[in-house]
TORNUKE-940491 format. One record per residue (C-alpha): residue number from 1; residue in one letter; y, z, x. Coordinates in steps of 0.001 Angstrom, whole numbers, m for minus. Layout:
BEGIN
+-----+--------+---------+---------+---------+
! num ! residu !       Y !       Z !       X !
+-----+--------+---------+---------+---------+
! NUM !      a !       Y !       Z !       X !
...
+-----+--------+---------+---------+---------+
***
This chain:
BEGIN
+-----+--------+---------+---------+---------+
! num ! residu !       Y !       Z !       X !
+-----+--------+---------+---------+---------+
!   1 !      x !  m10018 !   17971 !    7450 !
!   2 !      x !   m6617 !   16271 !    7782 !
!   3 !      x !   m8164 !   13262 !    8863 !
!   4 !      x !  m10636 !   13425 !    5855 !
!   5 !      x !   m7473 !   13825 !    3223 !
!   6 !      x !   m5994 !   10804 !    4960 !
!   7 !      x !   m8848 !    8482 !    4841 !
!   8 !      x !   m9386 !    9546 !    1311 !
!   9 !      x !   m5908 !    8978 !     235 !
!  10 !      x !   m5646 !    5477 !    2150 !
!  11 !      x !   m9011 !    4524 !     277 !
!  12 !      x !  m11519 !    3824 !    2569 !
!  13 !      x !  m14080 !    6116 !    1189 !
!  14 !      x !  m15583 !    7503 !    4676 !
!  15 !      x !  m15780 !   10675 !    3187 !
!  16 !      x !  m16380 !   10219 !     m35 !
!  17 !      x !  m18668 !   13148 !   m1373 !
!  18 !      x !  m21689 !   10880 !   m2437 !
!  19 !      x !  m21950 !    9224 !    1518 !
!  20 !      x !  m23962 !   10587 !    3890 !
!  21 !      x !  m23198 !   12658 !    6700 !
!  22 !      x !  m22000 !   10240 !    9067 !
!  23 !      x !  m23258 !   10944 !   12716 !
!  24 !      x !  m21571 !    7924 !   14899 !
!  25 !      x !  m18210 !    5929 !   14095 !
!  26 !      x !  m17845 !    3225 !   16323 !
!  27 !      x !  m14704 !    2400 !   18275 !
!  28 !      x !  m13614 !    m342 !   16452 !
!  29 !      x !  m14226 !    1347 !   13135 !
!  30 !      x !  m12158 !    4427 !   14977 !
!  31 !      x !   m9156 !    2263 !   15362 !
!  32 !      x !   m8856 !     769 !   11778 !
!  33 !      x !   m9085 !    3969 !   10120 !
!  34 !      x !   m5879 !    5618 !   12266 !
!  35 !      x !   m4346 !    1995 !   11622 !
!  36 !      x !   m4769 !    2932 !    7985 !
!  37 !      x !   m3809 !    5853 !    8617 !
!  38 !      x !    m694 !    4424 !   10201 !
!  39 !      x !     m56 !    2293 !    7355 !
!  40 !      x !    m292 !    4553 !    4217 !
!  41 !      x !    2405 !    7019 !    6467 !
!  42 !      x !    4330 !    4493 !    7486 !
!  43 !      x !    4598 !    2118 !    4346 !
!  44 !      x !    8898 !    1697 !    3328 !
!  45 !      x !    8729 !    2293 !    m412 !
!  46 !      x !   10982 !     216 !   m2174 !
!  47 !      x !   11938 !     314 !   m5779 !
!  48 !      x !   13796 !   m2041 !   m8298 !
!  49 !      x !   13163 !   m4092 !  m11567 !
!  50 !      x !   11670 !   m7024 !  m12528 !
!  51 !      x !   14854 !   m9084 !  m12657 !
!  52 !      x !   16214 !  m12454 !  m10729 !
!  53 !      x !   18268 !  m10330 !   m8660 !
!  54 !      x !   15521 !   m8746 !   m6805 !
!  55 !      x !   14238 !  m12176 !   m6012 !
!  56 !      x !   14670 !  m12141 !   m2372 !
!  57 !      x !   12516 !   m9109 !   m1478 !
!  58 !      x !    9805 !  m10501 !   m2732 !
!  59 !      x !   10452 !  m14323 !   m1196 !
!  60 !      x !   10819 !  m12126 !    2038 !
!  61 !      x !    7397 !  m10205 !    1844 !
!  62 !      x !    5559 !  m13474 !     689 !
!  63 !      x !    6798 !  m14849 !    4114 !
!  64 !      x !    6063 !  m12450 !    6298 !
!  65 !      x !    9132 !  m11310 !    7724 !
!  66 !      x !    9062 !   m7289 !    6985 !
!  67 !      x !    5538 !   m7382 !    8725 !
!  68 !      x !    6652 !   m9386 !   12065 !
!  69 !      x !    8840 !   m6599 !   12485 !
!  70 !      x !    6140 !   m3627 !   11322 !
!  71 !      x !    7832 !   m2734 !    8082 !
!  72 !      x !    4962 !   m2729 !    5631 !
!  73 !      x !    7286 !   m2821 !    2472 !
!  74 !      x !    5453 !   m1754 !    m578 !
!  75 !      x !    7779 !   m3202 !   m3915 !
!  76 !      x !    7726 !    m418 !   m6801 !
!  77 !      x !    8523 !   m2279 !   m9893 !
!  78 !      x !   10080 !      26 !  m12269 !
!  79 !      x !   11392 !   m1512 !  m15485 !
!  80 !      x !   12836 !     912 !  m17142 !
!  81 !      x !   16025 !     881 !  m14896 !
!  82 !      x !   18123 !    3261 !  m12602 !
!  83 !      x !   16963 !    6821 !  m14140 !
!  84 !      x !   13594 !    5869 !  m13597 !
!  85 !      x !   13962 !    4619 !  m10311 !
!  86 !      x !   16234 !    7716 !   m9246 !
!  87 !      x !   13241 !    9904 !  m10341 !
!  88 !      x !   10853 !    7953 !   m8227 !
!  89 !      x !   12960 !    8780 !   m4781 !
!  90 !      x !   13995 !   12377 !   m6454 !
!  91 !      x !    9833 !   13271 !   m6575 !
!  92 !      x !    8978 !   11496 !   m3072 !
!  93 !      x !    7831 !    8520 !   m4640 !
!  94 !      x !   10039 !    5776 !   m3475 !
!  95 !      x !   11939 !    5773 !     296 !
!  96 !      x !   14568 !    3356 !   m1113 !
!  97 !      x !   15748 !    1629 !   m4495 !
!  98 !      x !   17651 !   m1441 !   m5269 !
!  99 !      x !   19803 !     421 !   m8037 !
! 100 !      x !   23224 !    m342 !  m10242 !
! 101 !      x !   26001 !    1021 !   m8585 !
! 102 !      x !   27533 !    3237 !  m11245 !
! 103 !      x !   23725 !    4863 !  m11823 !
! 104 !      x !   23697 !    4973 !   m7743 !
! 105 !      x !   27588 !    6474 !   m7714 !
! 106 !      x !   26300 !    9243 !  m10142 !
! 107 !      x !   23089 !   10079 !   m8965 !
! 108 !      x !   24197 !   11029 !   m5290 !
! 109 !      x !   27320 !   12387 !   m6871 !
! 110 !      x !   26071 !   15307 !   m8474 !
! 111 !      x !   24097 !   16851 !   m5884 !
! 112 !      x !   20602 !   14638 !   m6084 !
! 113 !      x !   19417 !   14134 !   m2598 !
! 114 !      x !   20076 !   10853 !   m2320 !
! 115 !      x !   22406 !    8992 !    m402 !
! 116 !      x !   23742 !    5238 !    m490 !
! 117 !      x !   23128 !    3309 !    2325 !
! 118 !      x !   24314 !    m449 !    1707 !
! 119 !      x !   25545 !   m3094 !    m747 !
! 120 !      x !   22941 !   m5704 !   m2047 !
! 121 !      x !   24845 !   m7557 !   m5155 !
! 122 !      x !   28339 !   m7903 !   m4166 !
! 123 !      x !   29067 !   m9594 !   m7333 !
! 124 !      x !   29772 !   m7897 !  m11278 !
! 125 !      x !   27271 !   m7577 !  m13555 !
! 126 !      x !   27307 !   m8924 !  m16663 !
! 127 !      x !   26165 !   m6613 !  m19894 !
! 128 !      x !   25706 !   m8380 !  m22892 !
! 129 !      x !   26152 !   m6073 !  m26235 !
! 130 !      x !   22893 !   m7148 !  m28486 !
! 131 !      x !   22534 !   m6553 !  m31506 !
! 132 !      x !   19163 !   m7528 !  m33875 !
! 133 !      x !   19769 !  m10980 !  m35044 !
! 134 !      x !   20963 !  m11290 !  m38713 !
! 135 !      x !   22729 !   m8051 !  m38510 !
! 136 !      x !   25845 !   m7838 !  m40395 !
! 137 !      x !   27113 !   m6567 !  m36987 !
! 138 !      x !   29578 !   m9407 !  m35202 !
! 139 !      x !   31829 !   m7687 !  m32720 !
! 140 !      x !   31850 !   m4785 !  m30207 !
! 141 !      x !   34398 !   m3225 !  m32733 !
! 142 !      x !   31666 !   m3239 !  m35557 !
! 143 !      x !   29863 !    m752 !  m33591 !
! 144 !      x !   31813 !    2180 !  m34166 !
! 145 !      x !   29209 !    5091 !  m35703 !
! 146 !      x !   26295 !    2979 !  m34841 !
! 147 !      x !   23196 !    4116 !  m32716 !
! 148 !      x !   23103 !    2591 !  m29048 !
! 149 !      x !   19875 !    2505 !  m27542 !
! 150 !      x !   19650 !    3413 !  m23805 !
! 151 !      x !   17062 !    3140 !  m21226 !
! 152 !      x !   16921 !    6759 !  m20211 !
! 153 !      x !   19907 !    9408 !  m20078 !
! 154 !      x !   21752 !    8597 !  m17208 !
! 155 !      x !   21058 !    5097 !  m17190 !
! 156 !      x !   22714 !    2140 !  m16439 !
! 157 !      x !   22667 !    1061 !  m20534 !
! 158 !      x !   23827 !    4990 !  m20970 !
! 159 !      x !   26957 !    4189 !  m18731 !
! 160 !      x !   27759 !     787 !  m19526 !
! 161 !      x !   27698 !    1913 !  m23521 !
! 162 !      x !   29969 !    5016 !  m23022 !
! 163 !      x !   32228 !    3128 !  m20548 !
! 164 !      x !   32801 !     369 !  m23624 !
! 165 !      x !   33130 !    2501 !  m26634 !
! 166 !      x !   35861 !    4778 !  m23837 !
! 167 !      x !   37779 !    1001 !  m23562 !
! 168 !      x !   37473 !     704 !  m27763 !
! 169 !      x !   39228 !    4209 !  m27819 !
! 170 !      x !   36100 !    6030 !  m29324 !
! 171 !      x !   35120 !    9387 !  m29649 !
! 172 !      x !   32093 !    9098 !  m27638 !
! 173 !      x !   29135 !   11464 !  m29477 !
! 174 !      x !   30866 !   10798 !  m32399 !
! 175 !      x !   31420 !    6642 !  m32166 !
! 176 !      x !   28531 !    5815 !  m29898 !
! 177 !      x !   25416 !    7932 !  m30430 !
! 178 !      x !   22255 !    7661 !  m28000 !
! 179 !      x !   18673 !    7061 !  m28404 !
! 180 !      x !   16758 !    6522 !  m25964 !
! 181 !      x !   13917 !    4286 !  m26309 !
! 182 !      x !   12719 !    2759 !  m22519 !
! 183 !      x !   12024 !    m695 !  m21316 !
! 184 !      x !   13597 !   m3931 !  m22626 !
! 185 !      x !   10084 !   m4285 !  m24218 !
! 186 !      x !   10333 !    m945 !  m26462 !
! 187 !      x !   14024 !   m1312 !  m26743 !
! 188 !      x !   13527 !   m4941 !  m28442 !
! 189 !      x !   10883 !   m2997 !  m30683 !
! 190 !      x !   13127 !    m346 !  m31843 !
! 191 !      x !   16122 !   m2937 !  m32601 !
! 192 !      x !   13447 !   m4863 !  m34921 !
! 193 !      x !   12363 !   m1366 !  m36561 !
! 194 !      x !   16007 !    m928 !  m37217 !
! 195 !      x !   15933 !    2219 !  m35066 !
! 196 !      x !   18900 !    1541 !  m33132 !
! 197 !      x !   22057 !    m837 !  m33791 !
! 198 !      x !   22709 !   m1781 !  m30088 !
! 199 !      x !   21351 !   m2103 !  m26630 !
! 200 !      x !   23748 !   m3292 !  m23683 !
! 201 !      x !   21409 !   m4788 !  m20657 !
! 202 !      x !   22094 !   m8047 !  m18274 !
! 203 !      x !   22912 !  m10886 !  m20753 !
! 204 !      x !   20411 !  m12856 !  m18876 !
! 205 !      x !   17414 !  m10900 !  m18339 !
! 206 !      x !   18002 !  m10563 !  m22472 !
! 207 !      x !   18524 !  m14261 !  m22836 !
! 208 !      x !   14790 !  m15285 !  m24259 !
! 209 !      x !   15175 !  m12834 !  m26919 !
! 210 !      x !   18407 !  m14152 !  m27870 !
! 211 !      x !   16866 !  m17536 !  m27588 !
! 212 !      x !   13758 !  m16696 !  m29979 !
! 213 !      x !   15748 !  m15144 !  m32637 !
! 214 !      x !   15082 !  m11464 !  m32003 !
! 215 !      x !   18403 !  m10564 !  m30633 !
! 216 !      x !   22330 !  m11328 !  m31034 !
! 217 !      x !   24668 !  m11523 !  m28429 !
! 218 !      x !   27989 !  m10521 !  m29628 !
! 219 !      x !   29875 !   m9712 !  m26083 !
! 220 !      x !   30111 !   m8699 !  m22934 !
! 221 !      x !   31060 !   m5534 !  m20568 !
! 222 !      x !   31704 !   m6749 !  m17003 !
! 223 !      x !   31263 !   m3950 !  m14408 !
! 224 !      x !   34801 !   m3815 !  m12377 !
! 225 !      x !   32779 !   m3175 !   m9414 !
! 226 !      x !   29782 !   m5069 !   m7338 !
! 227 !      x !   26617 !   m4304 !   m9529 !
! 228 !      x !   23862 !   m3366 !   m7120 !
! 229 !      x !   23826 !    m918 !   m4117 !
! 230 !      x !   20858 !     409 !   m2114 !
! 231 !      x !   20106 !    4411 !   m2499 !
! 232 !      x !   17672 !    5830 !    m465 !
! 233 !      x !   16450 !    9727 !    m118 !
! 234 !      x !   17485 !   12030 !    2232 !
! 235 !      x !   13994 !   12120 !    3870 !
! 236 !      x !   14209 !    8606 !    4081 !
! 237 !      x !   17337 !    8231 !    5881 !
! 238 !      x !   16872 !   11186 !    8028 !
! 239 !      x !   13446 !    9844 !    9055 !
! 240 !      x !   14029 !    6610 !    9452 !
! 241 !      x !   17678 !    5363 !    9310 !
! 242 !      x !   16847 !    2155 !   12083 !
! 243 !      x !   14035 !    1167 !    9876 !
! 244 !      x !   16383 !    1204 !    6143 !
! 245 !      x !   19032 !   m1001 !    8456 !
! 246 !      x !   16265 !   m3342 !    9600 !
! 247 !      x !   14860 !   m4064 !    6041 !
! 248 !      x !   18461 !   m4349 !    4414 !
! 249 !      x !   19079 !   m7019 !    7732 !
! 250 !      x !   15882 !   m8935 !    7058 !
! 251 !      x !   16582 !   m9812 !    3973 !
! 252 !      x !   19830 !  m10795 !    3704 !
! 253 !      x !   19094 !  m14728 !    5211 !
! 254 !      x !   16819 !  m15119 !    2206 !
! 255 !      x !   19486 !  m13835 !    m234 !
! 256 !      x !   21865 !  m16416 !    1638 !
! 257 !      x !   19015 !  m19368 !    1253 !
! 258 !      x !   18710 !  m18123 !   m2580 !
! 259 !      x !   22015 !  m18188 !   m3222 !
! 260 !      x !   22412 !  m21957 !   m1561 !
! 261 !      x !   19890 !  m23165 !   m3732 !
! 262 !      x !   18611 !  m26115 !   m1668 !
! 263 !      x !   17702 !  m28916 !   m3977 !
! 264 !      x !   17447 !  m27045 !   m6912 !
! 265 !      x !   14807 !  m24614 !   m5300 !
! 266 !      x !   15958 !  m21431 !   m6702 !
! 267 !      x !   17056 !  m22679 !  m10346 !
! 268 !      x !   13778 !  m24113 !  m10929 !
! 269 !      x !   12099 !  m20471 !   m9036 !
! 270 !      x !   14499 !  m18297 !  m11609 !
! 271 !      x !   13404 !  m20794 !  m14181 !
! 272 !      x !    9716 !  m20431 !  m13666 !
! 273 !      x !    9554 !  m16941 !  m12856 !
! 274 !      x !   12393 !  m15198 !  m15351 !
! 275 !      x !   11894 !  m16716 !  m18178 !
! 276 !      x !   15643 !  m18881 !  m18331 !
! 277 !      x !   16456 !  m22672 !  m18439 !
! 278 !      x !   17258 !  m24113 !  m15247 !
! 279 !      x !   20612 !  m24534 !  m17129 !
! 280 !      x !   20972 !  m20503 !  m17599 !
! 281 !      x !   19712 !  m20259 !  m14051 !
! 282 !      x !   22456 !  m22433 !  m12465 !
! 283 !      x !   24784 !  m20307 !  m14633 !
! 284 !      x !   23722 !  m17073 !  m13322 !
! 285 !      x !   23526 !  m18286 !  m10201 !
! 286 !      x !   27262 !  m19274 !   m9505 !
! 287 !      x !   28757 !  m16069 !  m10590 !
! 288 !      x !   26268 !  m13915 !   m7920 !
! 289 !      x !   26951 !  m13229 !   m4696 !
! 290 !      x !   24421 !  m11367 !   m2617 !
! 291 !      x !   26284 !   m8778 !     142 !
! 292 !      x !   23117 !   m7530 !    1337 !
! 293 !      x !   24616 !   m5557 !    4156 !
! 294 !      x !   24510 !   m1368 !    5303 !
! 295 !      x !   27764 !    m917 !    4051 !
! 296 !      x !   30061 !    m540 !    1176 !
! 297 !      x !   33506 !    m347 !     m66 !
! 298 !      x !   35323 !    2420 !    m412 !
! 299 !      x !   37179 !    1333 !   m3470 !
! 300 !      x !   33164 !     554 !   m5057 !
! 301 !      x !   32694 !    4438 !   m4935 !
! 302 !      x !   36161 !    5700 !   m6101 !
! 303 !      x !   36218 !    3632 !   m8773 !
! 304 !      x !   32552 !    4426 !   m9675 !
! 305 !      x !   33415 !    7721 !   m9718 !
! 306 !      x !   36585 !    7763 !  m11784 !
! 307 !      x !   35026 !    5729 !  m14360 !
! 308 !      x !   32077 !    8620 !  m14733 !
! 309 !      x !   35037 !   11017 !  m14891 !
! 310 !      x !   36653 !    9589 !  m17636 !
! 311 !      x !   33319 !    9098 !  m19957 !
! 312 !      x !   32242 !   13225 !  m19175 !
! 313 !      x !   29530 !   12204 !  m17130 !
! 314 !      x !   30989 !   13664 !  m13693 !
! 315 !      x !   33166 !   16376 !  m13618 !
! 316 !      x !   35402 !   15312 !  m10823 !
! 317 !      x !   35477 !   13158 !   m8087 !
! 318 !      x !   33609 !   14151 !   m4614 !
! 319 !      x !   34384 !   13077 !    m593 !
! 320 !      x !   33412 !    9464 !    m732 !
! 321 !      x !   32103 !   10917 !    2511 !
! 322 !      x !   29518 !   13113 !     483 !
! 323 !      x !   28011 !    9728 !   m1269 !
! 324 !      x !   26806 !    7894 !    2114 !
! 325 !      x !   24460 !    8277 !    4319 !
! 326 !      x !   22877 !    6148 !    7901 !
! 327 !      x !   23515 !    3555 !    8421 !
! 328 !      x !   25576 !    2766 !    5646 !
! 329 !      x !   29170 !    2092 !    7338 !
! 330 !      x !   32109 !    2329 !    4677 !
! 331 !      x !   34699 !     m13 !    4522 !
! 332 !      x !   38081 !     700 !    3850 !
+-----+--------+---------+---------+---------+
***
């Protein structure tokens, strides 16, 4: 019966109610079905959104190199951001997530069983404050009272909007109310209905809407702290801690060959596949640095932390000690 749920689950229909009762298997046909089996237990789970960032994974899978060293990594794309993608690995769905530090920070900071276990964008990121185009709406300053839109409570929009109206001196559910409205897709629909005044994402994932007139770009909020860090479940890294290292290890050469950009190779890929200029590309490009690595900085978690302090959405800081998990070394 096991092996029936199994084979069901992994799709190959052996036992599928309309088949006959099957009377012989043969050996071969044996073997593939417990290497299926294998593979839907065994598959690393990894989610992240459909930006330039996450680039490299996907370069890595296309060329083989999880596989040659048996990591069948299945990519979860999950657009609408770091809530979403902490619900994924919260409900079993996801192993590990390639997720914005401060959503990462606050996640395993509040009790969620989840754990960070390495660095990937050592680099900030850069939020751009959009606002619809032809608003009357100019500076960050002009925002006071006006409706942000987030992804989802929690978020990385939710923090990054909180953290900038906290810098403007702002009463935050006063000066900066929420709405949440999803993906870049609905947000950009609810900005055009006039159902929210702002939306703070990655200038240039945003940059084609700024480009055909839907949105204005009228700033920027720089994270003071690298952007991306990997967070994995607690099954995950008690299961397979060797296996989380070995992904994070394979990939880093590819986030070194992106970031190199041999003869224009990932300009015109960003270009092609993200919907930017070569130009923008190049411009993105140079202010990214890929860490890629099983560890991370102390002073990336404390300052995390303080920062969700100061907005309300932690009430203290924890034991940077608390946050991490294998094989995630932290570095002083």
């Amino acid at each position: 019966a096991i092996l029936a749920r199994f084979l069901l689950a992994c799709g190959s229909g052996i036992f599928a109610p309309h088949h006959k009762p099957i009377t012989h298997i043969s050996c071969k046909k044996a073997t593939d079905s417990m290497a299926a089996i294998k593979r839907c237990a065994s598959a690393l789970r990894v989610a992240g959104v459909p930006e330039h960032f996450n680039a490299p994974f996907h370069l890595a899978k296309e060329r083989g190199l999880y596989a040659k060293e048996g990591i069948d990594m299945v990519w979860k794309m999950e657009p609408k951001g770091t809530g979403a993608m902490a619900q994924l690995l919260e409900e079993g769905d996801a192993d590990v997530a390639i997720m914005l530090s401060e959503g990462a920070t606050a996640k395993a900071a509040t009790g969620a069983p989840l754990k960070v276990v390495g660095t990937y964008v050592s680099s900030p990121l850069r939020w751009g404050v959009h606002v619809r185009n032809g608003a009357a709406i100019k500076s960050k300053e002009d925002l006071k009272g006006k409706v942000f839109g987030v992804s989802r409570m929690l978020s990385g929009s939710h923090l990054m909007a909180h953290l900038m109206a906290h810098q403007l001196g702002w009463d935050l559910a006063k000066d900066a109310p929420l709405k949440v409205v999803g993906s870049l897709d609905q947000a950009r629909e609810s900005m055009l209905k006039g159902d929210i005044d702002a939306w703070l994402w990655e200038k240039f994932t945003t940059k084609h809407l700024v480009d055909c007139g839907d949105f204005d770009i009228i700033g920027e909020v720089p994270t003071p702290w690298p952007c991306f860090l990997f967070l994995a479940s607690e099954k995950a890294i008690a299961e397979r801690p060797e296996e989380l290292k070995r992904f994070i290890e394979l990939t880093k050469p590819v986030c070194d060959e992106f970031k190199a950009d041999e003869g224009g190779s990932t300009c015109k890929y960003v270009s092609k596949n993200h919907a930017m200029t070569e130009a923008e590309a190049a411009e993105w490009l140079e202010g990214t640095q890929w860490a890629c690595a099983p560890e991370v900085a102390s002073s990336t978690l404390k300052s995390t932390q303080e920062a969700l302090v100061t907005i309300g959405q932690l009430d203290q800081v924890v034991p940077i000690s608390q946050l991490v998990g294998s094989p995630c070394t932290i570095i002083e």
